[in-house]
MILO-43601 format. One record per residue (C-alpha): residue number from 1; x, y, z. Coordinates in nm, 2 decimals, decimal comma. Example, Ala and Ser with C-alpha at 12.3 -4.5 7.8 and 13.67 -1.06 7.14 Angstrom:
<nodes>
[1 [1,23 -0,45 0,78]]
[2 [1,37 -0,11 0,71]]
</nodes>
This chain:
<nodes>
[1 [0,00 0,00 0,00]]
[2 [0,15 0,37 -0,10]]
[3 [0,23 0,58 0,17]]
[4 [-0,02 0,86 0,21]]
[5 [0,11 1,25 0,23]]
[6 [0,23 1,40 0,52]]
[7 [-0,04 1,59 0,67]]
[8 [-0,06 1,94 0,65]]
[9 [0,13 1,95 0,27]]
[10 [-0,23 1,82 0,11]]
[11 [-0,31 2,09 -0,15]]
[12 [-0,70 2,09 -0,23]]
[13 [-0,65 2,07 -0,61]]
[14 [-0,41 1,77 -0,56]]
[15 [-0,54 1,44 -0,66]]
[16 [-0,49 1,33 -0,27]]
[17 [-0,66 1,63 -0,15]]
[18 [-0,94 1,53 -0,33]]
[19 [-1,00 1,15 -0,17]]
[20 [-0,94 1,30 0,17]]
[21 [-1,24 1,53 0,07]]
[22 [-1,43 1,27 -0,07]]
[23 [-1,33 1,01 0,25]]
[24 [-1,42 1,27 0,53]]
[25 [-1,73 1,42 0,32]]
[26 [-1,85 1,05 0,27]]
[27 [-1,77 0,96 0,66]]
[28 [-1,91 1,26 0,79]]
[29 [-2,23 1,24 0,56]]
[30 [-2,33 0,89 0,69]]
[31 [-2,37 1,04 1,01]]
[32 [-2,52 1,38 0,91]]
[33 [-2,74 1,18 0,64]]
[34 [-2,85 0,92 0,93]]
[35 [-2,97 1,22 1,17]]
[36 [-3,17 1,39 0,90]]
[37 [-3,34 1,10 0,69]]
[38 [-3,53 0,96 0,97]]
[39 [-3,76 1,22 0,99]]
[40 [-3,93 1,16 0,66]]
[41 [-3,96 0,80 0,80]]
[42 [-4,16 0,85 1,08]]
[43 [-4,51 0,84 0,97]]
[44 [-4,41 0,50 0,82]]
[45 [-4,23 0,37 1,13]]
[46 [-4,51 0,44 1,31]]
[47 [-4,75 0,32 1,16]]
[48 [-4,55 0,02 1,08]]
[49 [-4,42 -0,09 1,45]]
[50 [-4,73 0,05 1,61]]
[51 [-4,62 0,35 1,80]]
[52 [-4,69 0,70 1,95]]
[53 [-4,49 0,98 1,91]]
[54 [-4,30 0,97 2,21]]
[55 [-4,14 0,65 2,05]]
[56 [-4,05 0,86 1,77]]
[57 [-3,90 1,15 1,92]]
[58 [-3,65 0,85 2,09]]
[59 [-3,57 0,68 1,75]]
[60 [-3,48 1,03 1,64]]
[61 [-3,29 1,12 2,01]]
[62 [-3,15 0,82 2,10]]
[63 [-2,91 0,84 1,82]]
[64 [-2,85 1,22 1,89]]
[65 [-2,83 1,14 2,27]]
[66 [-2,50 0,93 2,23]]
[67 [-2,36 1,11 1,96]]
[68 [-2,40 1,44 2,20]]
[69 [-2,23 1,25 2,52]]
[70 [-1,96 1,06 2,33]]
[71 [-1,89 1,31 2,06]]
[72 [-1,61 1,46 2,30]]
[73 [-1,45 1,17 2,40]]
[74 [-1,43 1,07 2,03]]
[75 [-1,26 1,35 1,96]]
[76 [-0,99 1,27 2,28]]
[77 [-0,98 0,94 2,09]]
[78 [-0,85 1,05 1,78]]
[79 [-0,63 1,28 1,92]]
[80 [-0,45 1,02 2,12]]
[81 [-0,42 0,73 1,90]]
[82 [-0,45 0,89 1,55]]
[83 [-0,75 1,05 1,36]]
[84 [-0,76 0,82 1,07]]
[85 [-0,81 0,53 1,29]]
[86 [-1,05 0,66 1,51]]
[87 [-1,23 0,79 1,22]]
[88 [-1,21 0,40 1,04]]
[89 [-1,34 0,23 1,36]]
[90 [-1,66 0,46 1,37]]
[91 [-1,72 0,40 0,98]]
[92 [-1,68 0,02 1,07]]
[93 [-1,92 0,05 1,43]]
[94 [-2,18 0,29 1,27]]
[95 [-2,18 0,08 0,96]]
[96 [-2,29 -0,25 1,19]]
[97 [-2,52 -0,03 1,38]]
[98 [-2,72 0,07 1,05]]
[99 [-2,73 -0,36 0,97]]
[100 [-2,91 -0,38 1,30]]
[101 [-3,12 -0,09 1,25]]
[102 [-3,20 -0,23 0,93]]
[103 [-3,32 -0,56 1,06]]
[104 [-3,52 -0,41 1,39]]
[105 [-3,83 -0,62 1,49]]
[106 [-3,98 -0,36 1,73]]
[107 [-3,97 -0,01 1,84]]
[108 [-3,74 -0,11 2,14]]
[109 [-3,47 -0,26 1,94]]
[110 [-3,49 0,00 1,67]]
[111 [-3,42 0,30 1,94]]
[112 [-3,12 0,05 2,09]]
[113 [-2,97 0,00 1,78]]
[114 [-3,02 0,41 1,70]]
[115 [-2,80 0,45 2,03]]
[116 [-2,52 0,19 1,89]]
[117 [-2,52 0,43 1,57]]
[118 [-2,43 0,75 1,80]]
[119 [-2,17 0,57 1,93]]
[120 [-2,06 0,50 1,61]]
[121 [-2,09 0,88 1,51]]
[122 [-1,93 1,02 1,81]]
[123 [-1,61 0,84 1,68]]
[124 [-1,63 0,89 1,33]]
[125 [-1,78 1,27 1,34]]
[126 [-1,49 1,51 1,51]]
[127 [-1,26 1,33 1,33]]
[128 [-1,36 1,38 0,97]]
[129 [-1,35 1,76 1,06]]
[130 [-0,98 1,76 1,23]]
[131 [-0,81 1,55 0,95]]
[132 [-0,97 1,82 0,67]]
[133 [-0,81 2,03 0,96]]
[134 [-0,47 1,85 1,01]]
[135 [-0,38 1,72 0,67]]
[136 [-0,40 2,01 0,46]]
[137 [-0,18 2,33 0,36]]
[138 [-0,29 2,62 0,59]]
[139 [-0,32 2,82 0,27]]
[140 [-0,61 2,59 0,19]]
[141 [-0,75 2,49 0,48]]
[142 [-1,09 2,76 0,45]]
[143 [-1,14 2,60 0,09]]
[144 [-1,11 2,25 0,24]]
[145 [-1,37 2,34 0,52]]
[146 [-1,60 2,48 0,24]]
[147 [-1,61 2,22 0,08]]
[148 [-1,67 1,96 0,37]]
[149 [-1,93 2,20 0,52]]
[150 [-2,10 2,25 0,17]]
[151 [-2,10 1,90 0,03]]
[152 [-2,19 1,74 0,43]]
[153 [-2,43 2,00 0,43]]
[154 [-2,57 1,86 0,11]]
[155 [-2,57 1,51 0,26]]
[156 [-2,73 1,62 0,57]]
[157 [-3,02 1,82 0,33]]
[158 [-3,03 1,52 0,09]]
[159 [-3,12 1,28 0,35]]
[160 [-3,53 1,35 0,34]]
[161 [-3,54 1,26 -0,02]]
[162 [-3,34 0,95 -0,04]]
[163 [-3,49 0,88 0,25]]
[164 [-3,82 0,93 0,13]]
[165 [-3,77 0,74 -0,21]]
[166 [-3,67 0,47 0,00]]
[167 [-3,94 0,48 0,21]]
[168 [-4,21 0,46 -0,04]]
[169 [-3,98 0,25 -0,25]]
[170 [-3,84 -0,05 -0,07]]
[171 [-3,94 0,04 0,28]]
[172 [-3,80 0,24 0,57]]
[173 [-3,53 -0,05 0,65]]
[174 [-3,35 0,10 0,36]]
[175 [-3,29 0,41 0,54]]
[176 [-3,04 0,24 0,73]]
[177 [-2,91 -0,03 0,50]]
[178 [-2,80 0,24 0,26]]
[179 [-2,50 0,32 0,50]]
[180 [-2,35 -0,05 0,41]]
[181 [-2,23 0,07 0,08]]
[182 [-2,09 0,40 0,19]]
[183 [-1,89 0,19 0,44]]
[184 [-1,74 -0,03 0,22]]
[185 [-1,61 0,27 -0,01]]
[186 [-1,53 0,48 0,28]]
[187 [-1,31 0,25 0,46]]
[188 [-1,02 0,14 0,18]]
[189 [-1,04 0,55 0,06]]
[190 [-0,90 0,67 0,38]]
[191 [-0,64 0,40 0,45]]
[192 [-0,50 0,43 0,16]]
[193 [-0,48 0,81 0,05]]
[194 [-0,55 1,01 0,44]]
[195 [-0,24 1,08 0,63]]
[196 [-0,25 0,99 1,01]]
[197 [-0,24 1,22 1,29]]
[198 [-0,27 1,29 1,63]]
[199 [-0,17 1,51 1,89]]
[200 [0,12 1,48 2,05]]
[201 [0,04 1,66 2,35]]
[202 [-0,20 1,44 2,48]]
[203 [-0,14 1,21 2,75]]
[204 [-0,31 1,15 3,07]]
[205 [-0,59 0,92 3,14]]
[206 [-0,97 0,93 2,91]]
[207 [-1,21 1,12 3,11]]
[208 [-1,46 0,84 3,09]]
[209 [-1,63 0,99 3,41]]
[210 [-1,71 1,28 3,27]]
[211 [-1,85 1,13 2,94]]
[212 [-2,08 0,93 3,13]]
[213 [-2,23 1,21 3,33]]
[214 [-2,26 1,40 3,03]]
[215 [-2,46 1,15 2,87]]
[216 [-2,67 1,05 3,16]]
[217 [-2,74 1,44 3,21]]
[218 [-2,89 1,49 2,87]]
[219 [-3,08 1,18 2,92]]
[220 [-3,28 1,28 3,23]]
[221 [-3,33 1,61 3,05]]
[222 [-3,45 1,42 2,71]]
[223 [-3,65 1,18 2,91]]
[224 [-3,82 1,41 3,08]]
[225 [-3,89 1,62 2,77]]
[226 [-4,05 1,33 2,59]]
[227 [-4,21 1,16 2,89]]
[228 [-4,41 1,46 3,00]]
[229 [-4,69 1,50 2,75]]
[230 [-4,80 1,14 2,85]]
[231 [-4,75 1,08 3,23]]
[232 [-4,80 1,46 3,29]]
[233 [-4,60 1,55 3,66]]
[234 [-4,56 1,21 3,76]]
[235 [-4,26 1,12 4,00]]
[236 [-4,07 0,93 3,77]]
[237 [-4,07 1,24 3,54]]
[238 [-4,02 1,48 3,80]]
[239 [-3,72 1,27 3,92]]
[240 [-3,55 1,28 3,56]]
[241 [-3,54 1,64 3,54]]
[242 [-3,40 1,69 3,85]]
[243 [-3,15 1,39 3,81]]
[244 [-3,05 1,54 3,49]]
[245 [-2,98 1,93 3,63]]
[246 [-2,78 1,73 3,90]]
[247 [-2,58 1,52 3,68]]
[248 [-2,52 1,84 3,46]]
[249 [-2,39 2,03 3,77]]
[250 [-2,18 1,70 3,90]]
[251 [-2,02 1,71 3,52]]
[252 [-1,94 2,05 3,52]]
[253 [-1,76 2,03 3,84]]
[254 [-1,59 1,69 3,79]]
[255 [-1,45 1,85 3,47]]
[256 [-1,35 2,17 3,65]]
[257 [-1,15 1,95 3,89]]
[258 [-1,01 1,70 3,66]]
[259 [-0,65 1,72 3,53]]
[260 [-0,70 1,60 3,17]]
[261 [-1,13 1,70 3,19]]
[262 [-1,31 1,55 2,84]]
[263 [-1,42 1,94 2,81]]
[264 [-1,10 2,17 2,96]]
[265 [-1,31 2,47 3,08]]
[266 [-0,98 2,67 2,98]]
[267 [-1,09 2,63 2,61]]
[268 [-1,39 2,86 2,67]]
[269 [-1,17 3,14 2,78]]
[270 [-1,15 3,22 2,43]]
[271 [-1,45 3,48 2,40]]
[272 [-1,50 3,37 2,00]]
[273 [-1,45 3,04 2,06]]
[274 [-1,78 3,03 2,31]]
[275 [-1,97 3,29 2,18]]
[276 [-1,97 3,07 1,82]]
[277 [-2,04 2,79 2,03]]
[278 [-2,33 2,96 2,18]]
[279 [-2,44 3,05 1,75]]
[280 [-2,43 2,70 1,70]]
[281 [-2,63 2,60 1,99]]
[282 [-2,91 2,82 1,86]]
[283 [-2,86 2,74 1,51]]
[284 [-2,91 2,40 1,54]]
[285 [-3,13 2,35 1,77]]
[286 [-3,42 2,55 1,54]]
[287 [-3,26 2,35 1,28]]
[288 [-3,32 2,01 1,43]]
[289 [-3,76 2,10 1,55]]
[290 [-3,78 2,23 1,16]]
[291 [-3,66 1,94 1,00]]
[292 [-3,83 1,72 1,27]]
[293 [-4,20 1,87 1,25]]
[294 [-4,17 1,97 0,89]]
[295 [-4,14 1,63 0,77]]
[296 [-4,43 1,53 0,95]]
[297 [-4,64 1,86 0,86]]
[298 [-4,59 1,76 0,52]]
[299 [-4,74 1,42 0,55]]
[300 [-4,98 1,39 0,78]]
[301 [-5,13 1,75 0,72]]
[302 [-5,07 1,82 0,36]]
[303 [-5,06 1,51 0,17]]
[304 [-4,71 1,45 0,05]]
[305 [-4,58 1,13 0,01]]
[306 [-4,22 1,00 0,18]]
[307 [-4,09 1,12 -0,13]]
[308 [-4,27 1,42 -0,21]]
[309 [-4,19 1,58 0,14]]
[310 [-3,79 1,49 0,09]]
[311 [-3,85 1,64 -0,27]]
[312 [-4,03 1,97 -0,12]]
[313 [-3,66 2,03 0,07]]
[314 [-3,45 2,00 -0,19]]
[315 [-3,37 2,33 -0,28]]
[316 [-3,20 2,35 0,01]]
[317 [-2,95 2,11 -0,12]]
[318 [-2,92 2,29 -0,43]]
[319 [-2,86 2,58 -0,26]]
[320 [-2,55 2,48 -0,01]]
[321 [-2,40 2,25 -0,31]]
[322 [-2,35 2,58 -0,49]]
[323 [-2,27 2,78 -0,27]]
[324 [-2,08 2,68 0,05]]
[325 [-1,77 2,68 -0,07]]
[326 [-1,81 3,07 -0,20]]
[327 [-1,96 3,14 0,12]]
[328 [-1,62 3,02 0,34]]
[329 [-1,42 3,22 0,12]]
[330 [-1,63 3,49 0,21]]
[331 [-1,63 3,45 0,53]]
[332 [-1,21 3,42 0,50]]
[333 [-1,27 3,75 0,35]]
[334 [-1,47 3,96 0,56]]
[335 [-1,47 3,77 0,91]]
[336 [-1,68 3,59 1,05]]
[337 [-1,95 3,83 1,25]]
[338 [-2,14 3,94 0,94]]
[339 [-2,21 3,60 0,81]]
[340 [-2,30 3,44 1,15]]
[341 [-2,55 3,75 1,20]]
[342 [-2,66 3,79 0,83]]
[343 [-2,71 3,39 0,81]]
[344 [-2,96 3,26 1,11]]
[345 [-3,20 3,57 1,02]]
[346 [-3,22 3,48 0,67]]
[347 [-3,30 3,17 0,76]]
[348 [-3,57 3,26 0,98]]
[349 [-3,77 3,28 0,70]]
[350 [-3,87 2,95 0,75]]
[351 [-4,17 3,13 0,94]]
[352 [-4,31 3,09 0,54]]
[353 [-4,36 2,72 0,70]]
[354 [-4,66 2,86 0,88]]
[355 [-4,85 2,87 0,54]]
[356 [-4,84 2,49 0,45]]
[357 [-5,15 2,32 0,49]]
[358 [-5,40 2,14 0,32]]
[359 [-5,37 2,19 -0,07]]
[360 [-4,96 2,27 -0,04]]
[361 [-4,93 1,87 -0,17]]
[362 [-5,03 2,04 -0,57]]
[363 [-4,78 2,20 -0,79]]
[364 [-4,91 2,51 -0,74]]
[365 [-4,94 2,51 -0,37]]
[366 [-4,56 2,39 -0,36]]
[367 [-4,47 2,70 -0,58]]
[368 [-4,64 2,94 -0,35]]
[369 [-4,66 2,79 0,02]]
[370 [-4,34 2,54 0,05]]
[371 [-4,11 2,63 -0,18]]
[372 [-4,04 3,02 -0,08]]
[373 [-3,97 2,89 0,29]]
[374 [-3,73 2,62 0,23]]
[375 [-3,53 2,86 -0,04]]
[376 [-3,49 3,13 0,24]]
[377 [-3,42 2,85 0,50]]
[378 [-3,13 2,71 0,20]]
[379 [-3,03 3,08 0,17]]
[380 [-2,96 3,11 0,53]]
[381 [-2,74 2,82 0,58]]
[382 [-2,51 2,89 0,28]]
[383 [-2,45 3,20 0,46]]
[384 [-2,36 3,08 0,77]]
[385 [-2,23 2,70 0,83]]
[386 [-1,92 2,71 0,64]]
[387 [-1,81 3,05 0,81]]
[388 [-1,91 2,87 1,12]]
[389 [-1,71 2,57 1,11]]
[390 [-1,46 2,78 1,03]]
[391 [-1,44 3,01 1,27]]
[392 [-1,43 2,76 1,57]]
[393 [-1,11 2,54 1,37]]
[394 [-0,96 2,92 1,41]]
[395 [-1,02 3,01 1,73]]
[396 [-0,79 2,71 1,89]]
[397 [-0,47 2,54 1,82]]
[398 [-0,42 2,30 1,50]]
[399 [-0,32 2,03 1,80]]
[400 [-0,65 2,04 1,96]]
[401 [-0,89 2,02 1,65]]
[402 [-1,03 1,72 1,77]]
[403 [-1,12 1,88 2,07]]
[404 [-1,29 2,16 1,90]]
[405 [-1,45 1,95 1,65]]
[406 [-1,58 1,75 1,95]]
[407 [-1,72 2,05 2,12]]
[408 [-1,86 2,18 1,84]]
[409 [-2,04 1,90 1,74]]
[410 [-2,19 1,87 2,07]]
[411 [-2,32 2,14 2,09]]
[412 [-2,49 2,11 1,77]]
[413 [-2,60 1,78 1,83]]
[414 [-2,72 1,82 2,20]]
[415 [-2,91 2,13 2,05]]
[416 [-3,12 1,93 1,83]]
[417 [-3,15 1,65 2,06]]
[418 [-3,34 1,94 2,35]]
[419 [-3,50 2,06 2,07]]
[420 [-3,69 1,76 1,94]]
[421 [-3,76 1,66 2,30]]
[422 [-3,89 2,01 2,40]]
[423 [-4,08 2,12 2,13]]
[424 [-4,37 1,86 2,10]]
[425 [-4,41 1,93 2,44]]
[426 [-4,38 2,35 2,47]]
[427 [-4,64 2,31 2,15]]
[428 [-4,89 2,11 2,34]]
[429 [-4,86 1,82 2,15]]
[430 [-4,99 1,47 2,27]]
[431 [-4,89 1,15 2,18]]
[432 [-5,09 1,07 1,92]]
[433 [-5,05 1,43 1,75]]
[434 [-4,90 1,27 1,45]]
[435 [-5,23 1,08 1,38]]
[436 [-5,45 1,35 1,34]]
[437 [-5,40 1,62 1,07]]
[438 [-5,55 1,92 1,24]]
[439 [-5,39 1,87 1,56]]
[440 [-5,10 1,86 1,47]]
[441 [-5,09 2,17 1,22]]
[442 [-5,23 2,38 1,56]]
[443 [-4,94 2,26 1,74]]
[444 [-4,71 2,28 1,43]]
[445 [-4,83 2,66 1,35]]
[446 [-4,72 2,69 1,73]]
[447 [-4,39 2,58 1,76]]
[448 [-4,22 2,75 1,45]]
[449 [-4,23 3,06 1,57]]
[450 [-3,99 2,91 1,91]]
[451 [-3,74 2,78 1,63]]
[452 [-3,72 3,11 1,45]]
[453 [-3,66 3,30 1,77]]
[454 [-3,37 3,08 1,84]]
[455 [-3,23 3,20 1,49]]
[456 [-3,26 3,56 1,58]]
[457 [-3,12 3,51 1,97]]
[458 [-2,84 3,32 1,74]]
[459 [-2,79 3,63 1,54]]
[460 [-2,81 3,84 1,81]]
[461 [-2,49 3,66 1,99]]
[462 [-2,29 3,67 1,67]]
[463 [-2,34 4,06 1,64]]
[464 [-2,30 4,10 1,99]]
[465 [-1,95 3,87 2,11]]
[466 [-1,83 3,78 1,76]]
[467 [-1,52 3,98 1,77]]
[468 [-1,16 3,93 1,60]]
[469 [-0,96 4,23 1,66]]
[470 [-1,10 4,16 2,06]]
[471 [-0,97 3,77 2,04]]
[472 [-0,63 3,91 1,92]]
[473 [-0,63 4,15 2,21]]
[474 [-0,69 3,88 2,45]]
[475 [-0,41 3,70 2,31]]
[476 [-0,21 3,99 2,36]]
[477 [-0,27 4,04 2,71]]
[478 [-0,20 3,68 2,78]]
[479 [0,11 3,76 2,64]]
[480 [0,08 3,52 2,37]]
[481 [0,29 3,57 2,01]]
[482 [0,12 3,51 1,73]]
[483 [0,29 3,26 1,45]]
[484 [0,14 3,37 1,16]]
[485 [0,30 3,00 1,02]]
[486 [0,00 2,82 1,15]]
[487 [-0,26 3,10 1,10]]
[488 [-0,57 2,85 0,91]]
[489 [-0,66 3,17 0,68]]
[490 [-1,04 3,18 0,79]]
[491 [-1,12 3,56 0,83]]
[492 [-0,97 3,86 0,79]]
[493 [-0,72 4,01 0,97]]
[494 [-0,50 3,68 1,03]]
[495 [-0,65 3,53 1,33]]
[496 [-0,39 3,28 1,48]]
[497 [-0,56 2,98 1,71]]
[498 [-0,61 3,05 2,04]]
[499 [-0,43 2,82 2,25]]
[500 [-0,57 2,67 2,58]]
[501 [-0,46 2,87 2,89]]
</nodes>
């Protein structure tokens, strides 16, 4: 077997520049694709394994709940023992997870087997994003994470209408039996043309303590979230919540004490590292109730088929497929606080969603209801993922960018995973709400409103605490000198990675 480049030489335009895109695009896509398809699915699992929608928030959150709680340590993982491993270990885990998905008799094994694919995810996920990081020239770094952003954007956009055609097509098994192919091309690519790399500053024991509690916190949260609209106050749920704020205190002080914590509270010193953090946490979490009750508000309200409501979201694809790449060149351009504001408003336009009803299934209803709010919504997230991703790979050292990754990730994925769990139950939804068309477009019409507002509090932190001349400044009090050798090129003036204090 050749031996693959040394990382951090890869030019984009290079033959081996492009298989690492294709490997970590592909990698990351399985994942991304995984955590979006299943919503146009639901209706059909349903109905099929005899459900309520409770049981359908946790086939969508049990996956979400262990990538969120394992994402970090995944990204420890790859730091330690090398990225490319890692990164082929969760292909080969989430792959085996999809087989058992695929072959689920109930809705019990299904949301087990949905929790085996986050595990799989929280290995593979950080570290598609640190070896785009790691392996290529720092003069093409922004263009590499266009690219990934744009085309595992696409995947993650894509997902309702493969998933959809599937669904109506061979049946919603295919959903997850898809990801066996993808494996199998994913796995020989990145052996043989992705250079390995790792940190070599880490050391110290895992914090497998702290992952744990993580987990276990956003799972008293989630279960309480889910659990409430059907047992109302009842102890059990009662106890969840509070088990879950108590786990989440114990985890931030267990990391606070820890010598080599899973999340080094020294990292959010950096004032843009957190406040992006903070965008994401926003952006994502309206982003994972749309996808989640637009799905479902196109088929059980308006009509649509599987496939016709994946096909209604297409644009979206269209739009970050042509444009995400431009759009982290911008953001390389013109920093990162215009994009991050600019972005989440446009794409609280999906408020248009509030006019899809009964009728929007017809060509002409598309046109005028549907298709306006998911071309704003497309519009919005060209603007501001790839600056995004960007701009947290800036704020910190090249060394820690699985850690960064890892956090990043989280946050986005614990986002949508409070999301899904809270908004059923803020919109008054019940567990058969799904069932029955006009109940659930009263409680649909109520809850997009609450993800828009979390675009515009988004935008609102980006205008506010997104600032680079101030991150250089604390850097300079620190008495930190910048090596404009390593600087990744993302906005404009040079912004050098933060290091952890």
């Amino acid at each position: 077997m050749a031996a693959a480049p040394a990382p951090g030489e890869i030019r984009v335009a290079s033959p081996v520049g492009r298989w690492v895109v294709l490997t970590t695009v592909l990698g990351s896509g399985m994942a991304m694709l995984d955590s979006t398809v299943i919503n146009v699915a639901l209706p059909r699992i349903g109905e099929d394994l005899d459900t309520d929608l409770a049981a359908l928030q946790w086939t969508v959150n049990a996956y979400m709940l262990t990538l969120a709680g394992l994402i970090l340590l995944g990204g420890a993982l790859g730091d330690r023992y090398g990225r490319r491993r890692v990164f082929v270990v969760g292909i080969v885990w989430f792959a085996l997870a999809s087989l058992l998905c695929g072959i689920a008799p109930n809705a019990g094994v299904l949301i087990a087997a949905r929790a085996l694919q986050g595990v799989g995810g929280a290995l593979l996920t950080p570290g598609s994003l640190a070896l785009i990081q790691a392996s290529f020239h720092p003069d093409d770094r922004a263009r590499a994470v266009g690219l990934w952003s744009g085309f595992g954007g696409v995947g993650a956009a894509v997902g309702p209408f493969v998933g959809g055609w599937l669904v109506d097509g061979p049946g919603w098994r295919w959903v997850f039996l898809l990801n066996l192919p993808l494996a199998a091309i994913c796995v020989p690519v990145a052996l043989r043309h992705v250079p390995e790399s790792r940190d070599p500053a880490a050391h110290g024991r895992f914090d497998v303590l702290g992952a744990v509690l993580g987990a276990l916190a956003l799972a008293g949260v989630t279960y309480a979230l889910i659990e409430a609209p059907g047992r109302g106050a009842s102890p059990l749920v009662i106890g969840a919540a509070v088990g879950g704020v108590l786990l989440g205190v114990a985890f931030v002080l267990v990391e606070q004490r820890r010598a080599d914590p899973m999340l080094p509270p020294s990292i959010f010193r950096s004032r843009l590292f957190t406040s992006v953090n903070l965008v994401t946490f926003c952006v994502y979490a309206a982003l994972g109730g749309f996808f989640f009750l637009s799905a479902i508000q196109l088929q059980v309200v308006a009509g649509y088929s599987a496939l016709g409501a994946g096909t209604a979201l297409l644009p979206t694809t269209v739009l970050m497929l042509l444009f995400s790449a431009w759009s982290g060149e911008l953001g390389r351009r013109i920093g990162p606080r215009i994009p991050l504001t600019v972005g989440p408003l446009l794409a609280a336009g999906m408020l248009l969603m509030l006019r899809v009803g009964r009728g929007s299934a017809s060509f002409g209803g598309y046109v005028s209801e549907v298709l306006p709010a998911v071309t704003v919504l497309g519009a919005g997230l060209v603007v501001v993922v790839a600056p995004l991703t960007a701009t947290v790979l800036a704020a910190v050292d090249t060394g820690r960018a699985g850690l960064a990754s890892g956090i990043n990730n989280a946050a986005a994925r614990a986002a949508g995973l409070i999301a899904v769990a809270a908004l059923p139950l803020l919109a008054g939804m019940g567990p058969e709400a799904y069932r029955d068309a006009g109940e659930f477009a009263a409680t649909f019409r109520r809850a997009m409103p609450m993800c828009a507002g979390l675009l515009v509090l988004g935008a609102v932190i980006a205008w506010w605490t997104v600032r680079t001349p101030t991150a250089a400044a604390e850097r300079e009090r620190a008495g930190e000198r910048p090596e404009c050798t390593v600087h990744c090129g993302i906005v404009a003036p040079p912004l050098e990675p933060e290091r952890e204090r």
